[in-house]
Steps between C-alpha positions, in 0.01 A plus 500: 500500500636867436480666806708800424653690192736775520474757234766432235895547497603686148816384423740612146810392637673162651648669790150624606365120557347415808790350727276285718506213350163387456373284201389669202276365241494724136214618291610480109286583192441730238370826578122445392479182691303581792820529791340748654145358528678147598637677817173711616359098441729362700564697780111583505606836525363784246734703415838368644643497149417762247243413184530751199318424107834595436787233503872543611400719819739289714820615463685379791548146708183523754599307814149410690562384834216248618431367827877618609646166391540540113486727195317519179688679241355701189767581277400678136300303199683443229389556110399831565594742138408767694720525698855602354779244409706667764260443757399192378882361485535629874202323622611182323906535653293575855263225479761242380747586756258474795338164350878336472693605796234560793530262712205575704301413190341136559235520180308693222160534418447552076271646435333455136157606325303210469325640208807492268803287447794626676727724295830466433616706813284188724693250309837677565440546863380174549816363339718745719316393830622152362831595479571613776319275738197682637204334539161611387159560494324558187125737568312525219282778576168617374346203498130658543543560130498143414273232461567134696566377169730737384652503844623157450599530099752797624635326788639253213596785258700654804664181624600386170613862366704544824703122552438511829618209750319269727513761775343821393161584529256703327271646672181708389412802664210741482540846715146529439330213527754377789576148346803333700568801685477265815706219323809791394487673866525130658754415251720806582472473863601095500815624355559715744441270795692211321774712493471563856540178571811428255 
């Protein structure tokens, strides 16, 4: 159960990272995915993280500190052209950094539209997360917009599209209609008590 969420940490550089220790579990996606939405879901919480029509608003690695025992981290979408090569080449250098040499870092939730088959950017950062050893989570949000039916022919599309092994899951999401909020929350908070217990 979430009992408590601190308002976030904004973080653009390494040497700014929280130095307590605690586990941290990512948020990846691209911008129009529905991050935002996910964590007001999650954290049953309205307006913890900021919504805007407009994607690419988060600009900075969000560190939310829940129940004083772990973090959830934002950290920018990626595929936004709106956003300048510039920034988008610093977000990418900031995101990659954090998501290969924190150590704090125990797992990431991907987030992908359920509606669509993942772009290239999904396949490329589902083959980095590969690389470098970090497991993961896929969420295919907006499931409200899809029948039961198509539901299950996309869940095939996506596994087969994205090679994924024996251990990842995909898991629909709705921040509207609520489907497996319960299931993600309990999900998230058994790996923080099994790492506890490690």
């Amino acid at each position: 159960m979430i009992h408590d969420v601190k308002k976030p940490i904004t973080i653009v550089e390494a040497k700014d990272y929280p130095i307590d220790e605690k586990p941290e579990f990512v948020l990846l996606g691209r911008s129009n995915v529905g991050k935002s939405s996910f964590i007001n879901t999650l954290l049953n919480r309205k307006n913890i993280a900021y919504t805007s029509s407009s994607p690419g608003k988060t600009q900075t690695l969000n560190f939310y500190l829940i129940n004083e025992s772990f973090y959830l981290v934002d950290v920018p979408g990626y595929g936004y052209a709106r956003v300048s090569k510039t920034k988008r080449a610093l977000f990418g250098s900031m995101i990659e950094t954090y998501l290969a040499e924190r150590e704090p870092l125990k797992h990431a939730f991907l987030l992908l539209d359920f509606r669509h088959d993942p772009s290239k950017e999904d396949q490329q950062m589902v083959e980095f997360l590969n690389y470098i050893g970090l497991p993961f989570t896929i969420i295919a949000t907006k499931a409200d917009k899809l029948s039961n039916n198509q539901q299950a022919s996309q869940l095939k599309r996506l596994e087969a599209s994205l090679s994924l092994d024996e251990y990842t899951e995909i898991i629909p999401f709705s921040s509207v209609s609520g489907l497996n909020k319960t299931l993600l929350l309990n999900t998230l908070l058994d790996f923080v008590k099994h790492l506890d217990n490690v």
